[in-house]
C-alpha positions as CSV (number, residue, x, y, z in Angstrom):
1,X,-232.6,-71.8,364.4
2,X,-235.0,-73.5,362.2
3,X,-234.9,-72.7,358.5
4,X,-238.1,-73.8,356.3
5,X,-237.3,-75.9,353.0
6,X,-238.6,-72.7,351.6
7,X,-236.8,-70.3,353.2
8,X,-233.3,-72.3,352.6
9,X,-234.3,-72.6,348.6
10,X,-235.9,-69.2,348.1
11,X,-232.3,-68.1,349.6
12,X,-229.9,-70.0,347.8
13,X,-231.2,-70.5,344.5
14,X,-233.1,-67.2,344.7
15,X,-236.7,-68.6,343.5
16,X,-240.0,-69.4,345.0
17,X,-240.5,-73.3,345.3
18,X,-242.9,-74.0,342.8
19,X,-245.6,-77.4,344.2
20,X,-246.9,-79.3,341.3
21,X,-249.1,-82.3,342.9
22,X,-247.6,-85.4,341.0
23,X,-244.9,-87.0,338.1
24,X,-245.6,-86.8,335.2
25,X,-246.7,-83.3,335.2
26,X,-244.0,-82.4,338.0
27,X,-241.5,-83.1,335.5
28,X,-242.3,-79.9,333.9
29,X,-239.7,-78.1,336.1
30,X,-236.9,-79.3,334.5
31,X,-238.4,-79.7,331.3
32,X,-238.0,-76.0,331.5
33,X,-235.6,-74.6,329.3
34,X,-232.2,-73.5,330.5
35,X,-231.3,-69.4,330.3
36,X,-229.6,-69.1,326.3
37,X,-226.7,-67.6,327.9
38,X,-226.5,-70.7,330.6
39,X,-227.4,-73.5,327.6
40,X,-224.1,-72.0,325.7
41,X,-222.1,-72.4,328.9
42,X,-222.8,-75.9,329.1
43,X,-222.8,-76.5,325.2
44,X,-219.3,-75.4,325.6
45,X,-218.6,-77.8,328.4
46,X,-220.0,-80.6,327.0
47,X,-218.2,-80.4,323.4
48,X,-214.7,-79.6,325.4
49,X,-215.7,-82.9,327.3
50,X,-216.6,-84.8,324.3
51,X,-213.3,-83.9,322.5
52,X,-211.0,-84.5,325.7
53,X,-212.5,-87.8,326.1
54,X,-212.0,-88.7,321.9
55,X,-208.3,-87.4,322.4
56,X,-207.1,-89.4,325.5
57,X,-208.8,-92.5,325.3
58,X,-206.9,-94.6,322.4
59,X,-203.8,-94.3,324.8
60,X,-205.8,-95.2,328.1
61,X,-204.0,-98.4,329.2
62,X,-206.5,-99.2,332.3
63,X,-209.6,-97.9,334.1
64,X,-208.7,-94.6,335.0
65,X,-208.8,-94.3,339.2
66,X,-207.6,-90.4,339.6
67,X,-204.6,-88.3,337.9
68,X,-201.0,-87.8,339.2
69,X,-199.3,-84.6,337.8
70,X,-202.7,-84.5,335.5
71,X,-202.4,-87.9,334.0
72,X,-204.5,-90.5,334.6
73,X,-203.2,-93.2,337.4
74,X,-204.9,-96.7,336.1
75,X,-206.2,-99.8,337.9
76,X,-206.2,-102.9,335.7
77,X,-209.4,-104.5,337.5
78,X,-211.0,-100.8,337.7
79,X,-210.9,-100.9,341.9
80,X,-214.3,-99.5,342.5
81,X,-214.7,-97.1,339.7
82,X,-214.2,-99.4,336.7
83,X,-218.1,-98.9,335.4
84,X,-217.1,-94.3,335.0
85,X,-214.8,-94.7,332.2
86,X,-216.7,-97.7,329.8
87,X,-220.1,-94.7,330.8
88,X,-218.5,-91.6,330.4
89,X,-217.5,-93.2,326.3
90,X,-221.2,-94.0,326.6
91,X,-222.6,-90.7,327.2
92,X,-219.7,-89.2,324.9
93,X,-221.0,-91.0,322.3
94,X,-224.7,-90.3,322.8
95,X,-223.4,-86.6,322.6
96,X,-221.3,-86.6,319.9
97,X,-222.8,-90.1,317.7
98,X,-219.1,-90.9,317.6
99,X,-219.1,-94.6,317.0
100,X,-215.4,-95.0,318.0
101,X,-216.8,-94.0,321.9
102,X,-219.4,-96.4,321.2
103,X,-216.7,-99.3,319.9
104,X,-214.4,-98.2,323.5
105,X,-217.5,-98.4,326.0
106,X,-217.9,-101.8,324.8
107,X,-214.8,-102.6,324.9
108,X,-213.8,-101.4,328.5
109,X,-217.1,-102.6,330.1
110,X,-216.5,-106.4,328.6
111,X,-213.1,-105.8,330.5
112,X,-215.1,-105.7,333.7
113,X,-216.8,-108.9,333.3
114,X,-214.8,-111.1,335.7
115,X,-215.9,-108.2,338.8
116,X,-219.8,-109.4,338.7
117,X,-218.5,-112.3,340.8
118,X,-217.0,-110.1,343.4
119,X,-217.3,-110.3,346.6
120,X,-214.9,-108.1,348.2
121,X,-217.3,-104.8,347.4
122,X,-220.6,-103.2,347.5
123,X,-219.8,-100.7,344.6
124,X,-221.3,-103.4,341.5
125,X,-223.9,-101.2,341.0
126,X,-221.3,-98.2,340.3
127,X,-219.2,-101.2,338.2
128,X,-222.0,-102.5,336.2
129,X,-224.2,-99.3,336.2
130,X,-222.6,-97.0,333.7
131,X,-221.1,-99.6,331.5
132,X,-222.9,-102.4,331.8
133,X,-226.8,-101.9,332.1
134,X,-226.2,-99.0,329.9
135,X,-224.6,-101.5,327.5
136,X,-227.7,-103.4,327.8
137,X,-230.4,-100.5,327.6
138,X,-228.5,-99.1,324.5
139,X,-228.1,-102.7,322.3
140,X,-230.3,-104.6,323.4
141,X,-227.4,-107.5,323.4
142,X,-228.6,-110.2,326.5
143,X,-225.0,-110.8,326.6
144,X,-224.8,-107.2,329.1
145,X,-228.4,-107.8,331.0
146,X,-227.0,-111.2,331.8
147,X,-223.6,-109.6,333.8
148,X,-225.5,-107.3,335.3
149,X,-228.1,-109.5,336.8
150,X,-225.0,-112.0,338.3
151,X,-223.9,-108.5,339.4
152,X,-227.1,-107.8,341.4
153,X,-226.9,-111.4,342.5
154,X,-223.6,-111.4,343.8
155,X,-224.3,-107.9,345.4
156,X,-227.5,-109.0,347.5
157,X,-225.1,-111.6,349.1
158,X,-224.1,-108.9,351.2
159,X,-227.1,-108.2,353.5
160,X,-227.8,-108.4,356.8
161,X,-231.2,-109.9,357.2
162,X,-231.2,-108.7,360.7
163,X,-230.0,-105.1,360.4
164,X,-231.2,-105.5,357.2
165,X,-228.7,-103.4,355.2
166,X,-225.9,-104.3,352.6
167,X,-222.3,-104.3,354.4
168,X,-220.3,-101.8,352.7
169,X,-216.3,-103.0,352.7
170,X,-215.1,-107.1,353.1
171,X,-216.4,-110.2,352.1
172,X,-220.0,-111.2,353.0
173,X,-217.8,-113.8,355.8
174,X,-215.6,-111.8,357.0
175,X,-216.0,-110.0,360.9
176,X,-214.2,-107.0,359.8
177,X,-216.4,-103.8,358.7
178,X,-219.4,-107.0,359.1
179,X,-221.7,-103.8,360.6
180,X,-220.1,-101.1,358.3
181,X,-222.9,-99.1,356.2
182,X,-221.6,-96.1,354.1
183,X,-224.1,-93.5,352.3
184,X,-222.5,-94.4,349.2
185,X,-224.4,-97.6,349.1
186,X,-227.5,-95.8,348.4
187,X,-225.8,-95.3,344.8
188,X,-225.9,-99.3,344.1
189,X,-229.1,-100.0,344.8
190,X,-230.4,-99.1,341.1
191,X,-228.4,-102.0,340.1
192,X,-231.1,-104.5,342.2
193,X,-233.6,-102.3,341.1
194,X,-232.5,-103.1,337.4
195,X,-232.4,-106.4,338.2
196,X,-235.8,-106.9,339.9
197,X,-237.4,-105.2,336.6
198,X,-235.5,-107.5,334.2
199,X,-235.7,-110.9,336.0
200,X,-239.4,-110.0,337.7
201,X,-237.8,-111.5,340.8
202,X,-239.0,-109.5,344.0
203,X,-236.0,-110.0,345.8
204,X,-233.6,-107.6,344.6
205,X,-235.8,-104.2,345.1
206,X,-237.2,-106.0,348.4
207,X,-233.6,-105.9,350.0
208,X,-232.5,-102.5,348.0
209,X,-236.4,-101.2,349.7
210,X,-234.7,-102.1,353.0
211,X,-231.2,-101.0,352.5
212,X,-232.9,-97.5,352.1
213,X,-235.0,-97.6,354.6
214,X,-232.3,-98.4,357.3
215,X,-230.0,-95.4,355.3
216,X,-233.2,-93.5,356.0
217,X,-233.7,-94.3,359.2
218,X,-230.3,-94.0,360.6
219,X,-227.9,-91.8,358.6
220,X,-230.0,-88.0,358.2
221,X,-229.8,-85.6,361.2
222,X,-232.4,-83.3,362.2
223,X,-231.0,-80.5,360.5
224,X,-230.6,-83.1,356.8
225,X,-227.1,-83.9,356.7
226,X,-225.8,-87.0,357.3
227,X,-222.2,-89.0,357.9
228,X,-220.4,-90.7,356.3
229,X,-220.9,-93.9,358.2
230,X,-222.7,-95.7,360.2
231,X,-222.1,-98.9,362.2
232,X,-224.2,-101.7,363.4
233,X,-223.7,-104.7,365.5
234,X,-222.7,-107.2,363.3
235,X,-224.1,-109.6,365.5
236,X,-227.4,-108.5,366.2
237,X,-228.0,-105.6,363.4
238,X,-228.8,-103.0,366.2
239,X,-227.8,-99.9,365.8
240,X,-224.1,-98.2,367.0
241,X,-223.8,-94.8,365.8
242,X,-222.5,-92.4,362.9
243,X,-218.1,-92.4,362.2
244,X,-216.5,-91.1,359.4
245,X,-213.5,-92.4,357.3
246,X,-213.5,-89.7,354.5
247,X,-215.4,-87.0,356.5
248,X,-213.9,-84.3,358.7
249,X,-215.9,-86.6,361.7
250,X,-218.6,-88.7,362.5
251,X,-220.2,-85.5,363.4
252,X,-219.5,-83.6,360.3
253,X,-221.5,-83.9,356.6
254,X,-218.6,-85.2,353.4
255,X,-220.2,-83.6,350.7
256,X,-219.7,-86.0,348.2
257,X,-221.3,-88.6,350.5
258,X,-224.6,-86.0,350.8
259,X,-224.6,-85.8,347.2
260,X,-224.5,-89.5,347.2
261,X,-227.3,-89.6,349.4
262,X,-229.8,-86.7,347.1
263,X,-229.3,-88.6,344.2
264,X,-229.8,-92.0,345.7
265,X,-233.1,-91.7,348.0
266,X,-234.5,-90.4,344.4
267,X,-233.9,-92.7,342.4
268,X,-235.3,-95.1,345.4
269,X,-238.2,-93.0,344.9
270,X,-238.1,-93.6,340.7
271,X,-238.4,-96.7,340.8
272,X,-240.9,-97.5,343.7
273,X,-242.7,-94.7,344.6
274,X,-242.2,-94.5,348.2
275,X,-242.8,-90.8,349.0
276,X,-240.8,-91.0,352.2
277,X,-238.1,-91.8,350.1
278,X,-238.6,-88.5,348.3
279,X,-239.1,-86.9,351.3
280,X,-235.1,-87.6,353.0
281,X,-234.0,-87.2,348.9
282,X,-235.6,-82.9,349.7
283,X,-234.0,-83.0,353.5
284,X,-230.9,-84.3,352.4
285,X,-231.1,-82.0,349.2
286,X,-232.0,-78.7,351.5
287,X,-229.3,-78.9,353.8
288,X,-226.8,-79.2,350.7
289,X,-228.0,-75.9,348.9
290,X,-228.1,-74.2,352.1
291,X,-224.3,-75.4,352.4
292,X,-223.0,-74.4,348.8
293,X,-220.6,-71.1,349.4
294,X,-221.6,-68.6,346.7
295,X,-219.2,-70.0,343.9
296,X,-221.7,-73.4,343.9
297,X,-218.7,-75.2,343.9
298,X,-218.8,-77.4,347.2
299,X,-216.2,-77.6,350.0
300,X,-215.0,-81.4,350.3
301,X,-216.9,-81.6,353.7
302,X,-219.3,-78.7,354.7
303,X,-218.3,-78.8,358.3
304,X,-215.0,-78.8,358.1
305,X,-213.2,-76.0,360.4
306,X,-211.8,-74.0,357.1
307,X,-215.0,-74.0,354.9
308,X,-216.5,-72.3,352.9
309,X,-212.3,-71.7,352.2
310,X,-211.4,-75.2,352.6
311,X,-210.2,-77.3,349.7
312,X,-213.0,-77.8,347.2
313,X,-214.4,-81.3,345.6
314,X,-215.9,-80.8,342.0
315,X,-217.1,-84.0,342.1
316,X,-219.6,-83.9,344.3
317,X,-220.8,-80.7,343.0
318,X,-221.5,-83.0,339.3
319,X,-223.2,-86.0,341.5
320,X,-225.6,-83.1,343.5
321,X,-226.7,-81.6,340.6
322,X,-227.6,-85.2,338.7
323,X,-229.9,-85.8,341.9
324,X,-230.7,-82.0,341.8
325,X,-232.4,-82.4,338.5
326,X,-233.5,-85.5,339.3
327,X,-235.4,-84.3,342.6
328,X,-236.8,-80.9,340.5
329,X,-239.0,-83.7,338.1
330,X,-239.6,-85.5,340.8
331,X,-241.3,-82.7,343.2
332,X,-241.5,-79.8,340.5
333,X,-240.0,-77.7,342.6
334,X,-238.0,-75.3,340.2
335,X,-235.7,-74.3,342.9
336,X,-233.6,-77.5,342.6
337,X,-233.3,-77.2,339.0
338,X,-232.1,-73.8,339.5
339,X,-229.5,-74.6,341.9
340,X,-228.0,-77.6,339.2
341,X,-227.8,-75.9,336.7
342,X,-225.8,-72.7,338.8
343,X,-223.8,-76.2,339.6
344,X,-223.3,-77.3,336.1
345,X,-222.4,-73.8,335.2
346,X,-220.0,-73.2,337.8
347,X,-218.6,-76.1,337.3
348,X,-218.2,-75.8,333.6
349,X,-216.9,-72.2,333.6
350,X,-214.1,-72.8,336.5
351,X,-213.3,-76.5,337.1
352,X,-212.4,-77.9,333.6
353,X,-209.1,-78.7,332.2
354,X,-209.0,-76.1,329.5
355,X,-205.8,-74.7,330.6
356,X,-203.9,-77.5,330.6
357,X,-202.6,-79.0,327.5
358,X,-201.1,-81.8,329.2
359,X,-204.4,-82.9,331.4
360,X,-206.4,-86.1,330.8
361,X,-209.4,-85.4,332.6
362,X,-212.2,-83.2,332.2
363,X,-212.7,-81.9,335.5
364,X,-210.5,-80.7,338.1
365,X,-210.8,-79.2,341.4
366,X,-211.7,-83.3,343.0
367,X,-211.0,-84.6,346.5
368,X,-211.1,-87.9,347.1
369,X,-210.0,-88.6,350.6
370,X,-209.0,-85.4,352.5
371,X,-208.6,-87.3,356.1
372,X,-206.2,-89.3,354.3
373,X,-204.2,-86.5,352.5
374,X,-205.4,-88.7,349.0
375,X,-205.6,-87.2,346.5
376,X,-206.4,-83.9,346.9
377,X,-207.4,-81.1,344.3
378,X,-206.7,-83.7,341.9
379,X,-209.1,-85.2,338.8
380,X,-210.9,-88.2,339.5
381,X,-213.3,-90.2,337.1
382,X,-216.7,-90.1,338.7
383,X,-216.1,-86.3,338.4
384,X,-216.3,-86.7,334.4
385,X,-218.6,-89.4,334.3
386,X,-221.4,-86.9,336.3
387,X,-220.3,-84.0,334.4
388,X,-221.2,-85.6,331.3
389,X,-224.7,-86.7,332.9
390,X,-225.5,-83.5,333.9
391,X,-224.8,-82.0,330.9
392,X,-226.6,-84.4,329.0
393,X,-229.7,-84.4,331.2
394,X,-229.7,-81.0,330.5
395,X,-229.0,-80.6,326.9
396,X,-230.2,-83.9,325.5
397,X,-232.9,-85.4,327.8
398,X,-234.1,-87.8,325.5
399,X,-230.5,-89.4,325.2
400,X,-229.9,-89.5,329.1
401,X,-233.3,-91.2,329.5
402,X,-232.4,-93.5,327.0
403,X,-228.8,-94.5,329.1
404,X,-230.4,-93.8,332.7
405,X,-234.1,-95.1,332.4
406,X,-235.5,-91.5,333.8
407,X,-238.7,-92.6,333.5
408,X,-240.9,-92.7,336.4
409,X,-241.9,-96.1,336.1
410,X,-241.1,-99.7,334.7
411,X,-242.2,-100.3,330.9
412,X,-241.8,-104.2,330.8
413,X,-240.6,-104.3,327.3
414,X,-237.9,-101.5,326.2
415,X,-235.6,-102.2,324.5
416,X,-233.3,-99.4,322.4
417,X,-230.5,-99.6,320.3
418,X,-228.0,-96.5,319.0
């Protein structure tokens, strides 16, 4: 049966979808403020983040990759998650004005420095994103603008002019995975974005423009979920057809991946104003509120044969409602504010680590790869990093705008410092 976008939002959130024409004056919905009783909820959260954070980090020995037994398991080169923990000190700081997180975020992002040479991964925009552009946005220091630029240039090294679309996993020369796309990648492209704005070079948003526009037309189904993967011949770029690798099946919808996907078609949208970018960002978005089970806490894939009692991933319930609040300013629909902040709530009042005296994390309640019986029901970093940005978008816009750029355009000259 075929469910309206304003049926599936006046159902789960429980509101009437509010149309405001354009930004700026769509960003009024989640200008709104937040219920008193909600805003002390996530005043909570955030200050128990903030304070777990301070604790643990002067005896974090590497990028943190996901806990064991509730402590942190480290990678010395940060894997693919390096930029989370150098941007959840940053946000920490902008919350608390702690200048100890600001002294660590430095710190653990110059750590990364030797990855914006690395070709082995698409993920430089989740490396250099957190720590290092936000290094750059916050100082004004050339030293971090200058990484993250050979960070977008290494990164563009891996598209396929003919499929046109950035190759997910191996070296830009390598046969293996050469026709591999994963939703994820929609989460990188800010970084060429970034570096189109700051260099005034064309090329970066050109290829990101056509990265998302293959995503677009390849990955949603007619309902607006989407897989995991998608592979192309690697010779000719022509299409294949959806698989999985941390999905229940090429046929089912990972909900980190969706949320991957909400919050990445809008920010394509940010920064060039593509409405048909918007327009997968609320298809995408629909199908994932429709989806939440009534706790707002999402199943680690919705199609899974056990949900909504399957094993639950927190972590893409913080990533959904970053692009939730994102999509609300960008379409005024209140509906999608709603539905984040039930997310941040639930999130905050039954998947932190307040119990536990020995946990390093913030958040609980993560999968990371179910398929692969990895890490499952564990903590992971992302988890805390989007947490924080949620929290903060909510509580402190002015200070998330300042790390994430939330503007709707491109001023050519900003530059902040703490």
């Amino acid at each position: 049966m075929a469910v309206s976008r304003r049926t599936v939002l006046t159902t789960a959130a429980a509101v009437t979808a509010v149309q405001v024409p354009a930004a700026p004056g769509a960003r009024a919905a989640a200008a709104v403020p937040a219920p008193a009783e909600v805003r002390r909820t996530l005043e909570s959260a955030a200050e128990y983040a903030v304070e777990k954070v301070r604790a643990v980090a002067p005896r974090v020995t590497g990028f943190p990759v996901g806990t064991k037994f509730e402590k942190w398991v480290y990678s010395q080169n940060g894997d693919w998650v390096g930029g989370f923990w150098p941007g959840t000190l940053w946000l920490a700081h902008l919350y608390s004005g702690d200048t100890a997180l600001r002294t660590a975020a430095l710190d653990w992002a110059r750590r990364l420095a030797p990855r914006q040479y690395d070709t082995t991964t698409h993920d430089l925009g989740f490396l250099f994103g957190p720590s290092w552009v936000t290094a750059w946005r916050l100082t004004g220091d050339p030293y971090w603008r200058a990484g993250a630029l050979q960070a977008a240039d290494t990164l563009i090294r891996r598209f396929h002019p003919r499929g046109r679309f950035l190759r997910a996993w191996g070296r830009p020369d390598e046969a293996a995975n050469a026709g591999r796309v994963i939703i994820d990648t929609m989460m990188n492209l800010d970084l060429l974005a970034f570096a189109s704005q700051e260099s005034g070079d064309g090329r970066y948003l050109d290829i990101a423009v056509q990265h998302a526009t293959t995503t677009q037309r390849h990955f949603p189904r007619p309902d607006g979920s989407t897989p995991h993967v998608f592979d192309f011949d690697p010779d000719t770029g022509a299409p294949v057809g959806p698989a999985t690798v941390q999905g229940y099946s090429p046929a089912s919808c990972w909900s980190r991946g969706q949320a991957w996907g909400i919050y990445g078609f809008t920010t394509m949208h940010r920064r060039t104003g593509d409405p048909a970018f918007l327009t997968t960002a609320r298809r995408l978005a629909d199908f994932a509120v429709h989806a939440l089970g009534s706790d707002h806490v999402p199943v680690w894939d919705y199609r899974a044969p056990q949900q909504p009692y399957d094993v639950k991933d927190a972590s893409a319930g913080a990533v959904m409602a970053c692009g939730l609040w994102d999509l609300a300013a960008a379409t005024g629909e209140r509906a999608y504010r709603d539905v984040a902040l039930r997310l941040l709530t639930a999130l905050s009042r039954t998947c932190l680590t307040r119990a536990s005296a020995r946990a390093d994390a913030v958040v609980a309640r993560c999968t990371r790869n179910r398929p692969a019986e990895d890490g499952v029901e564990i903590s992971l970093p992302y988890a805390d990093y989007y947490l924080l940005e949620g929290l903060l978008r909510v509580l402190r816009p002015q200070d998330a705008d300042r790390a994430l750029d939330l503007s709707g355009h491109w001023p050519r000259s900003r530059r902040r410092t703490t």
